[in-house]
PQR file of N, CA, C, O and H, with PARSE charges and radii, in Angstrom:
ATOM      1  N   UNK A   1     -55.221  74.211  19.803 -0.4000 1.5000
ATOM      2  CA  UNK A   1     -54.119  73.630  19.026 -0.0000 2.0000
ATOM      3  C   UNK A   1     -54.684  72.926  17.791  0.5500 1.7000
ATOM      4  O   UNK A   1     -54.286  72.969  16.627 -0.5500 1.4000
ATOM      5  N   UNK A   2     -55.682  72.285  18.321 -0.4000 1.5000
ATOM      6  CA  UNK A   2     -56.555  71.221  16.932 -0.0000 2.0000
ATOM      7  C   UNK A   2     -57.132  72.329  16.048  0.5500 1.7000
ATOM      8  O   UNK A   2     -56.944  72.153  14.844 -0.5500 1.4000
ATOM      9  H   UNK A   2     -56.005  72.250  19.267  0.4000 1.0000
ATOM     10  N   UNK A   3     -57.638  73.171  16.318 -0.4000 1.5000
ATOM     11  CA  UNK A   3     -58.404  74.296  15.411 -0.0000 2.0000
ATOM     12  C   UNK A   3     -56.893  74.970  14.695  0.5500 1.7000
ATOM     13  O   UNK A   3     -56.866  74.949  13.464 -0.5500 1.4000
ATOM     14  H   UNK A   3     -57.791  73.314  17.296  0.4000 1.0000
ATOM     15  N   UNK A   4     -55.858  75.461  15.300 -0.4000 1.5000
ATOM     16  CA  UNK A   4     -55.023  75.966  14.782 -0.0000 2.0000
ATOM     17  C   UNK A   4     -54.355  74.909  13.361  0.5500 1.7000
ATOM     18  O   UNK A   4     -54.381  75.392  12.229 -0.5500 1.4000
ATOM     19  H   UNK A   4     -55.880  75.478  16.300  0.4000 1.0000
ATOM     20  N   UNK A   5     -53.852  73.635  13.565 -0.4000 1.5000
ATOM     21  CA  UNK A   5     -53.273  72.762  12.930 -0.0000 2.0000
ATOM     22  C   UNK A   5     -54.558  72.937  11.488  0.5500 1.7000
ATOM     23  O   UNK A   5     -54.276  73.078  10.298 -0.5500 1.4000
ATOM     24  H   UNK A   5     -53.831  73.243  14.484  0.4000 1.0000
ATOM     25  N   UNK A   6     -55.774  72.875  12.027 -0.4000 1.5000
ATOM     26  CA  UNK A   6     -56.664  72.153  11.121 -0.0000 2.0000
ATOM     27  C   UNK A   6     -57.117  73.650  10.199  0.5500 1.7000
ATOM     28  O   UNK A   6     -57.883  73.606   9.236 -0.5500 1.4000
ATOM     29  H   UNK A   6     -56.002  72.760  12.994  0.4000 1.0000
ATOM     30  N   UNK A   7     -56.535  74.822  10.670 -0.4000 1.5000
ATOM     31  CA  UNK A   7     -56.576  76.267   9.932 -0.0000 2.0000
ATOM     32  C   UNK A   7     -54.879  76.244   8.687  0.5500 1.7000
ATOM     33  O   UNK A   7     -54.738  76.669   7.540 -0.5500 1.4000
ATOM     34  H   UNK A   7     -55.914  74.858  11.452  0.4000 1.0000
ATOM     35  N   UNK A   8     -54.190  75.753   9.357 -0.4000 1.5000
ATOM     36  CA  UNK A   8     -52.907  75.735   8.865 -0.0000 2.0000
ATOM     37  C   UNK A   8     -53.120  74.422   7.596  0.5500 1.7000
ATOM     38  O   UNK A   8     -53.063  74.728   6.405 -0.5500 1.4000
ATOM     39  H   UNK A   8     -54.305  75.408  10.289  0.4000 1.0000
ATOM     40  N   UNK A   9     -53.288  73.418   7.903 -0.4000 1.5000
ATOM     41  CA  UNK A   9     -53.494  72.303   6.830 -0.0000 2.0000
ATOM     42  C   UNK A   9     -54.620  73.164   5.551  0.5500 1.7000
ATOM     43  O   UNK A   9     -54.217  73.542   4.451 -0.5500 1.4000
ATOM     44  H   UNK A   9     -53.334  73.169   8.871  0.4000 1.0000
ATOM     45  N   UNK A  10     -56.072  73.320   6.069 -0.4000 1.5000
ATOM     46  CA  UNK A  10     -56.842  74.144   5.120 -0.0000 2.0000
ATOM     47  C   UNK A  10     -56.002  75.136   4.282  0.5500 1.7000
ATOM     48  O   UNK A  10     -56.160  75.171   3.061 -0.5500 1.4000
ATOM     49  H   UNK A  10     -56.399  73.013   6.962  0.4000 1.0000
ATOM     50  N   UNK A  11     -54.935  76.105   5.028 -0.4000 1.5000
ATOM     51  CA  UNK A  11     -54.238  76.695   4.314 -0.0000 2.0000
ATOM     52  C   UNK A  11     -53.655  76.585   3.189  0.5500 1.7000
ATOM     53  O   UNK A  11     -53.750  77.261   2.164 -0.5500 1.4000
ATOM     54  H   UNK A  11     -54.807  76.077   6.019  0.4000 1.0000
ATOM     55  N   UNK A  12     -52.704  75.188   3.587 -0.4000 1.5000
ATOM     56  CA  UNK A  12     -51.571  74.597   3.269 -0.0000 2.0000
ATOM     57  C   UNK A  12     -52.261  73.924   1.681  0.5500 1.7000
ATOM     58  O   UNK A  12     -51.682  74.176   0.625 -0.5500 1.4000
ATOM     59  H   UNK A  12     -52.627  74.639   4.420  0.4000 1.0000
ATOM     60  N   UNK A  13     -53.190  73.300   1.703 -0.4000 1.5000
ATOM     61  CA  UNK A  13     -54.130  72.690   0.996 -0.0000 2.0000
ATOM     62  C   UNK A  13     -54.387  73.562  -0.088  0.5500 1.7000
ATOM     63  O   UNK A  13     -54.292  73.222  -1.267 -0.5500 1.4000
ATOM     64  H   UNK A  13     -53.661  73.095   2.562  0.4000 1.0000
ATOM     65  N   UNK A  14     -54.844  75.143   0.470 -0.4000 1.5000
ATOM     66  CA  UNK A  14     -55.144  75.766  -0.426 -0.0000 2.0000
ATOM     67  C   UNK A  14     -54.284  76.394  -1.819  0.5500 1.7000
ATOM     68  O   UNK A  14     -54.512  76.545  -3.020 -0.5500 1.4000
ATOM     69  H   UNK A  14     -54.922  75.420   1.428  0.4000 1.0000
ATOM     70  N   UNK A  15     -53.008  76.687  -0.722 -0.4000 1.5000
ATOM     71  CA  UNK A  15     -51.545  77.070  -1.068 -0.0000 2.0000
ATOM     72  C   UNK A  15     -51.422  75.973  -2.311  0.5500 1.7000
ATOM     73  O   UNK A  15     -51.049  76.459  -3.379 -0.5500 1.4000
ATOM     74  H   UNK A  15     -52.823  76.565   0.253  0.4000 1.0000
ATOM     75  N   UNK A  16     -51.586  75.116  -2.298 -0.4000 1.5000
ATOM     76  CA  UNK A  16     -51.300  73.291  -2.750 -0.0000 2.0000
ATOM     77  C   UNK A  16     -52.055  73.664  -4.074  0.5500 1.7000
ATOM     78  O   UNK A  16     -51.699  73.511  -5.243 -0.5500 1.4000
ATOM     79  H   UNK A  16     -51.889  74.721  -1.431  0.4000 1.0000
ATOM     80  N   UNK A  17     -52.942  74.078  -3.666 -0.4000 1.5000
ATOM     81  CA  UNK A  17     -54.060  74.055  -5.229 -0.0000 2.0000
ATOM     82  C   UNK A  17     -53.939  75.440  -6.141  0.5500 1.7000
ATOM     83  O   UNK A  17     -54.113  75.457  -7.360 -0.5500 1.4000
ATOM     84  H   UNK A  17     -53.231  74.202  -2.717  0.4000 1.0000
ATOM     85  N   UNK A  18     -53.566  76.754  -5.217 -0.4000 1.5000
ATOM     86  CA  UNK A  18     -53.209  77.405  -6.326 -0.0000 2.0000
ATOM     87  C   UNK A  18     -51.667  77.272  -7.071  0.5500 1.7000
ATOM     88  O   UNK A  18     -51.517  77.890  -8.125 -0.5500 1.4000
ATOM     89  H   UNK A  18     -53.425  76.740  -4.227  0.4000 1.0000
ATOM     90  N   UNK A  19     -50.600  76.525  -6.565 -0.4000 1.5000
ATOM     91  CA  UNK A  19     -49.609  76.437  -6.734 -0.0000 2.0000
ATOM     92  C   UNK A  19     -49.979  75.627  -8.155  0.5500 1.7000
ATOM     93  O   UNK A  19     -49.306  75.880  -9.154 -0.5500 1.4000
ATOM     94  H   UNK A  19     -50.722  76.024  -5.708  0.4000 1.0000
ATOM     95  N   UNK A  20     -50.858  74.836  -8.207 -0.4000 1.5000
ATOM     96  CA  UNK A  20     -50.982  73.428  -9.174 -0.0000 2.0000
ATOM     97  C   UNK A  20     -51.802  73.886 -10.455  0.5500 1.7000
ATOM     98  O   UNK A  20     -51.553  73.671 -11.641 -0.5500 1.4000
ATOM     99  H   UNK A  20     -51.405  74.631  -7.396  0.4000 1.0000
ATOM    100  N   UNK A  21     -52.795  74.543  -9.901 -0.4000 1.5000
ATOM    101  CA  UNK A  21     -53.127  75.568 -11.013 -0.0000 2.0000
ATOM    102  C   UNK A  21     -52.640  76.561 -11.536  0.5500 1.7000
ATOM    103  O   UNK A  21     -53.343  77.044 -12.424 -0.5500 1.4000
ATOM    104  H   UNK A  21     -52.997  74.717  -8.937  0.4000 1.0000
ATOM    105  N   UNK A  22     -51.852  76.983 -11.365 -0.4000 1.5000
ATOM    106  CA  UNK A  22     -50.576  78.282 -11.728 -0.0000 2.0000
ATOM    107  C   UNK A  22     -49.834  77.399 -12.330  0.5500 1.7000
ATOM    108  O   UNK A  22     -49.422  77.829 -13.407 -0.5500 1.4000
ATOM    109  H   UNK A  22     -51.281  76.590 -10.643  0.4000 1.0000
ATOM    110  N   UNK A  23     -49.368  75.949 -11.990 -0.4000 1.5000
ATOM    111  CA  UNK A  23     -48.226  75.480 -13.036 -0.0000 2.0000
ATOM    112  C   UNK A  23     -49.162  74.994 -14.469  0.5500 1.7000
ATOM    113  O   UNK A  23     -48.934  75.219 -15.658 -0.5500 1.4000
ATOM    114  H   UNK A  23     -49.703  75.599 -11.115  0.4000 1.0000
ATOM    115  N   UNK A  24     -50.246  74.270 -13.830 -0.4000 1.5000
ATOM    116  CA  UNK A  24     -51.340  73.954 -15.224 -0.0000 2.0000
ATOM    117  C   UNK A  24     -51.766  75.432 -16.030  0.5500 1.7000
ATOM    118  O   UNK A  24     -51.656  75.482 -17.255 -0.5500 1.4000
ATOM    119  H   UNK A  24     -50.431  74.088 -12.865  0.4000 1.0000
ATOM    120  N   UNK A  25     -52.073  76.176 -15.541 -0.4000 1.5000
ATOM    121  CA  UNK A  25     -51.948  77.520 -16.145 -0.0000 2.0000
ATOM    122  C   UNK A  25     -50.680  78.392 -17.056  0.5500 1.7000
ATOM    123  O   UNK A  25     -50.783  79.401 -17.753 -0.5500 1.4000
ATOM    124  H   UNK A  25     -52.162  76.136 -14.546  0.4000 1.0000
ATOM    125  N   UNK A  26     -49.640  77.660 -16.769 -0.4000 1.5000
ATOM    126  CA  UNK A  26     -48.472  78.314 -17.051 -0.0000 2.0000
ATOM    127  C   UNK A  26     -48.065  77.297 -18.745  0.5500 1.7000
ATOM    128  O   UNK A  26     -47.738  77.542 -19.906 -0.5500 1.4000
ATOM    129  H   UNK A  26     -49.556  76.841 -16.203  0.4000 1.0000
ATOM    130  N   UNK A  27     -48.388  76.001 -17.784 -0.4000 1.5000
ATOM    131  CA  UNK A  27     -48.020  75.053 -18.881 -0.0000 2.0000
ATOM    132  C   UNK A  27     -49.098  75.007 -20.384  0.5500 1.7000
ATOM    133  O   UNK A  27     -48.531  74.944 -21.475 -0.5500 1.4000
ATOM    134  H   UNK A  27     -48.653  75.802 -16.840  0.4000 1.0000
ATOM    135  N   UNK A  28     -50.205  75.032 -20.343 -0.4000 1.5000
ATOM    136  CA  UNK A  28     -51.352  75.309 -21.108 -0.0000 2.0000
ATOM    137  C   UNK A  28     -50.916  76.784 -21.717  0.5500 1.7000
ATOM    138  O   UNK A  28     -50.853  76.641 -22.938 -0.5500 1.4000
ATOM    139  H   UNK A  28     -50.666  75.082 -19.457  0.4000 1.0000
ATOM    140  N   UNK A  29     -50.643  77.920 -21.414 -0.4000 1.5000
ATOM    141  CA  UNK A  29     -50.101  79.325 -21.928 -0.0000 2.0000
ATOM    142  C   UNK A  29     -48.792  78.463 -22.803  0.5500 1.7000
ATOM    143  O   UNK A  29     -48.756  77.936 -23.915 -0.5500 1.4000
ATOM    144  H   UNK A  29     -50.695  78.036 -20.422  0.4000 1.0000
ATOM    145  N   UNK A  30     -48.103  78.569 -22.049 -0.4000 1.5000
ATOM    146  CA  UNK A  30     -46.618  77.970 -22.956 -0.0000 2.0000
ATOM    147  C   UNK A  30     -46.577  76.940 -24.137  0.5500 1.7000
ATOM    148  O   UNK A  30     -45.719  76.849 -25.015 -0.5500 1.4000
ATOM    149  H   UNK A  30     -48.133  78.996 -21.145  0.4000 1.0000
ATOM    150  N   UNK A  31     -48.208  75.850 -23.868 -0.4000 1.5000
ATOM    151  CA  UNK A  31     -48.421  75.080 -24.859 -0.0000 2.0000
ATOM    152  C   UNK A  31     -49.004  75.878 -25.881  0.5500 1.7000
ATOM    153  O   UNK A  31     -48.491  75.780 -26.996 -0.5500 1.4000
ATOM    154  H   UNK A  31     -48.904  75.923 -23.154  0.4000 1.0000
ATOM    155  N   UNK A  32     -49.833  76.542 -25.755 -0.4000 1.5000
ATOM    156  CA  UNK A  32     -50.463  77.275 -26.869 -0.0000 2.0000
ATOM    157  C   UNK A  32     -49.872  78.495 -27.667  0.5500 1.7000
ATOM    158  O   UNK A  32     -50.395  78.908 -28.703 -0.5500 1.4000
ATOM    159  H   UNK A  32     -50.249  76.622 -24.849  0.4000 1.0000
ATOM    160  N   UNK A  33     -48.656  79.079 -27.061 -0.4000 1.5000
ATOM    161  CA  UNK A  33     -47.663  79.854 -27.670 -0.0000 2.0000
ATOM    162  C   UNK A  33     -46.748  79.240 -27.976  0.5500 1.7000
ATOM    163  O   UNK A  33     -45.917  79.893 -28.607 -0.5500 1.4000
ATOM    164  H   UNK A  33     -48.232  78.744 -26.220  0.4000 1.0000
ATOM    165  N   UNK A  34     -46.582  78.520 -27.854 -0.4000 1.5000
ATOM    166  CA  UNK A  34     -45.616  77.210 -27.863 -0.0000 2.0000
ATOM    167  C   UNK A  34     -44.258  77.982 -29.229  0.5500 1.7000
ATOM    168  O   UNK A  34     -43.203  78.612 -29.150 -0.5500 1.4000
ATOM    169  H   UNK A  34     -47.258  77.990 -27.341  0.4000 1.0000
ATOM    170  N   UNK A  35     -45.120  77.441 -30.325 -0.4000 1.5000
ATOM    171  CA  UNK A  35     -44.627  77.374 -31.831 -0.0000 2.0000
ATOM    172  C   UNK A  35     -43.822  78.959 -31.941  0.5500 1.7000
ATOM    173  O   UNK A  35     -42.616  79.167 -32.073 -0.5500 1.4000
ATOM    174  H   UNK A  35     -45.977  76.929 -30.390  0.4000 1.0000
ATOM    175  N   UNK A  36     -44.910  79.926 -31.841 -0.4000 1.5000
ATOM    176  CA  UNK A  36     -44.261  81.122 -32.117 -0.0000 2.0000
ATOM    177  C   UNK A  36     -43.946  81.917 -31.344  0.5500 1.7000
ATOM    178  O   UNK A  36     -43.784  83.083 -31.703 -0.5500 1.4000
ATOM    179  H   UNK A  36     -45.890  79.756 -31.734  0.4000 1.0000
ATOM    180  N   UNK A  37     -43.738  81.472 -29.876 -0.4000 1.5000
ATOM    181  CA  UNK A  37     -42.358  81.835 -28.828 -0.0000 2.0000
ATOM    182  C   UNK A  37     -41.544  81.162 -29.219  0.5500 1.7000
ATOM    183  O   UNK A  37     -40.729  81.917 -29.749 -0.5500 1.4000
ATOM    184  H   UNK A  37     -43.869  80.524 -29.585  0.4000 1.0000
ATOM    185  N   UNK A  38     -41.088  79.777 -29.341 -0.4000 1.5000
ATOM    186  CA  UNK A  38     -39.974  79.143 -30.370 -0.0000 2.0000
ATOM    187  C   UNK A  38     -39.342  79.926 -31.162  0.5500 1.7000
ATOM    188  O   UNK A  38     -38.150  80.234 -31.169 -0.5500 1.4000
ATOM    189  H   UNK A  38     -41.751  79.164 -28.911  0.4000 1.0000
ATOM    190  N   UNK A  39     -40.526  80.360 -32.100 -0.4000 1.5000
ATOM    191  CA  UNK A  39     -39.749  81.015 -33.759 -0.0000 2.0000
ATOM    192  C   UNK A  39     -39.357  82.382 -33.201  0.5500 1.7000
ATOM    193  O   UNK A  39     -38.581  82.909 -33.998 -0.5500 1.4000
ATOM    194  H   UNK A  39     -41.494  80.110 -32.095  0.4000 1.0000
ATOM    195  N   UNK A  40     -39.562  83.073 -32.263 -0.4000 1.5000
ATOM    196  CA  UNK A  40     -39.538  84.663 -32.146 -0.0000 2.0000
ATOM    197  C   UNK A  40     -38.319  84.003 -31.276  0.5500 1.7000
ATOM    198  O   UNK A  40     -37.268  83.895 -31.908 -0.5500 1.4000
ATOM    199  H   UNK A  40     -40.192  82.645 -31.615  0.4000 1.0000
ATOM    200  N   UNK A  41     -38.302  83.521 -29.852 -0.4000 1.5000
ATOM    201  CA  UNK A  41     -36.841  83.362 -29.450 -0.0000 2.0000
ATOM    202  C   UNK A  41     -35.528  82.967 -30.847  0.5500 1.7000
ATOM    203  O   UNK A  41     -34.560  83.677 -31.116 -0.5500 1.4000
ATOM    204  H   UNK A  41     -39.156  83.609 -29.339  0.4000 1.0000
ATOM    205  N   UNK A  42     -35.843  81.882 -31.408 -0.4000 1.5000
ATOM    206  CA  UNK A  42     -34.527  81.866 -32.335 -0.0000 2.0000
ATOM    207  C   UNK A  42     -34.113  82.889 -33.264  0.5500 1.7000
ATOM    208  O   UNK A  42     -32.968  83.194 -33.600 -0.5500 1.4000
ATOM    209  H   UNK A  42     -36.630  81.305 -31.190  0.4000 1.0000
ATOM    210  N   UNK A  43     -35.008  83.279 -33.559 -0.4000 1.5000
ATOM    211  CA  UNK A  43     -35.031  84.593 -34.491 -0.0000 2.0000
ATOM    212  C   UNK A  43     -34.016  85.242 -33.859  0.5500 1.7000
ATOM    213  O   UNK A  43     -32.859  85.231 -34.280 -0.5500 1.4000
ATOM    214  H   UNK A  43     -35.937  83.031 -33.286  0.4000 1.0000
ATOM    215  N   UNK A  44     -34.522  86.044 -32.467 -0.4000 1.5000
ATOM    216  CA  UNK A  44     -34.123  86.945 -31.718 -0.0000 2.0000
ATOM    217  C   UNK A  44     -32.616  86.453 -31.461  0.5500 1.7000
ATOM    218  O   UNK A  44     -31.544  87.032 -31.638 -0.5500 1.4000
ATOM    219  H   UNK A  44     -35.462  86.053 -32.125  0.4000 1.0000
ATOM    220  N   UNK A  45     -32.994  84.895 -30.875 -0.4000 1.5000
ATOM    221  CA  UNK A  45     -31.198  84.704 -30.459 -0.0000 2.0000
ATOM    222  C   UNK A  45     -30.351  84.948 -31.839  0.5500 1.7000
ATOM    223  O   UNK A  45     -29.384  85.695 -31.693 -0.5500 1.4000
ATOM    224  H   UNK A  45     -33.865  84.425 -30.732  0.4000 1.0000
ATOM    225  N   UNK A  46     -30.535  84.506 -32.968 -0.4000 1.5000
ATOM    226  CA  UNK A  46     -30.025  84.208 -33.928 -0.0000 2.0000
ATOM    227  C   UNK A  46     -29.484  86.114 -34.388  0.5500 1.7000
ATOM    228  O   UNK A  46     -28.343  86.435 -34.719 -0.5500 1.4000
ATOM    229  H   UNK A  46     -31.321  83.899 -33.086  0.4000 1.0000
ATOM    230  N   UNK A  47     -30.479  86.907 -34.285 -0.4000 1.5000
ATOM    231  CA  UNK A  47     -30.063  88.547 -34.681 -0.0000 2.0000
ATOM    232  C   UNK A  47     -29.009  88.885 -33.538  0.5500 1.7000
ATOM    233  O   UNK A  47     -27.829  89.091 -33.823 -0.5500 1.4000
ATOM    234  H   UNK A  47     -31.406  86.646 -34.016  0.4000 1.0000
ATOM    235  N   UNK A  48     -29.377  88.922 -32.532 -0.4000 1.5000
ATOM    236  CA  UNK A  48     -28.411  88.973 -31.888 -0.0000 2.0000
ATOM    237  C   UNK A  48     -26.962  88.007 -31.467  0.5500 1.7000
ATOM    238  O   UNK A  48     -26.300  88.299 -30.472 -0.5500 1.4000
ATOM    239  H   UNK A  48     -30.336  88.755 -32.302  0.4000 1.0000
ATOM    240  N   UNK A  49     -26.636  86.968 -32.271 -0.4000 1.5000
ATOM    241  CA  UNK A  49     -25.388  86.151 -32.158 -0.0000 2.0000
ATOM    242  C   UNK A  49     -24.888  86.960 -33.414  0.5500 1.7000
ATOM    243  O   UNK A  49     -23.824  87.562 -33.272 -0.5500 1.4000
ATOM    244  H   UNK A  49     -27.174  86.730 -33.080  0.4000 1.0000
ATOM    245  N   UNK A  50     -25.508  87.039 -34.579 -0.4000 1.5000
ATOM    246  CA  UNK A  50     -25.014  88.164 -35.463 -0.0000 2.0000
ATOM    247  C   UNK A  50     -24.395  89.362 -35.335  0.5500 1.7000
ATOM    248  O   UNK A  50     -23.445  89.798 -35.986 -0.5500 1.4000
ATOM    249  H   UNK A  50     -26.373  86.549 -34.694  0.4000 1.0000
ATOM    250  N   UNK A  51     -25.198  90.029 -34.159 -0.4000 1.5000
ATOM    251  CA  UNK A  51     -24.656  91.414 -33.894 -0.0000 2.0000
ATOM    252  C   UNK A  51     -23.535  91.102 -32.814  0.5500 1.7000
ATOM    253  O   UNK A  51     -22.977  91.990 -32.169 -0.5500 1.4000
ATOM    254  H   UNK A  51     -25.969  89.675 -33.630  0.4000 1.0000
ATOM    255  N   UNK A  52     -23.291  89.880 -32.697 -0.4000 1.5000
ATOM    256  CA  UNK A  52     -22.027  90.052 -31.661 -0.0000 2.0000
ATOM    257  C   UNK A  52     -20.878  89.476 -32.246  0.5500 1.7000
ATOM    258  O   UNK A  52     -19.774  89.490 -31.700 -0.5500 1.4000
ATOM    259  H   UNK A  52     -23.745  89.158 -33.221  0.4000 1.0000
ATOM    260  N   UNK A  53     -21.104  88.995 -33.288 -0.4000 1.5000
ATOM    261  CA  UNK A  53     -20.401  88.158 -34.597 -0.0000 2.0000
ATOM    262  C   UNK A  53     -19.977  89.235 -34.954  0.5500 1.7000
ATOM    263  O   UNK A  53     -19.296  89.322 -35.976 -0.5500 1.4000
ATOM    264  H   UNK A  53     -22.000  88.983 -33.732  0.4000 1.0000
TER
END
């Protein structure tokens, strides 16, 4: 039971750390595209509110 719990926590732990690095990973990408994903989304929304205008 103790070996099982203490396989499941290690797991859980691990789960824990790639979850945290995937959001620091995600957030660092999104910071550094930041500006011109901005300008390309409005663009984009903006051509297309036109074409539905």
């Amino acid at each position: 039971m103790h070996e099982a719990t203490g396989c499941s926590y290690k797991e859980a732990t691990e789960a824990l750390q790639r979850t945290v690095a995937k959001s620091f990973f995600t957030a660092y990408s999104l910071a550094t595209t930041h500006r011109s994903s901005i300008k390309e989304y409005w663009s984009s929304a903006l051509a297309d509110r036109r074409k539905a205008w």
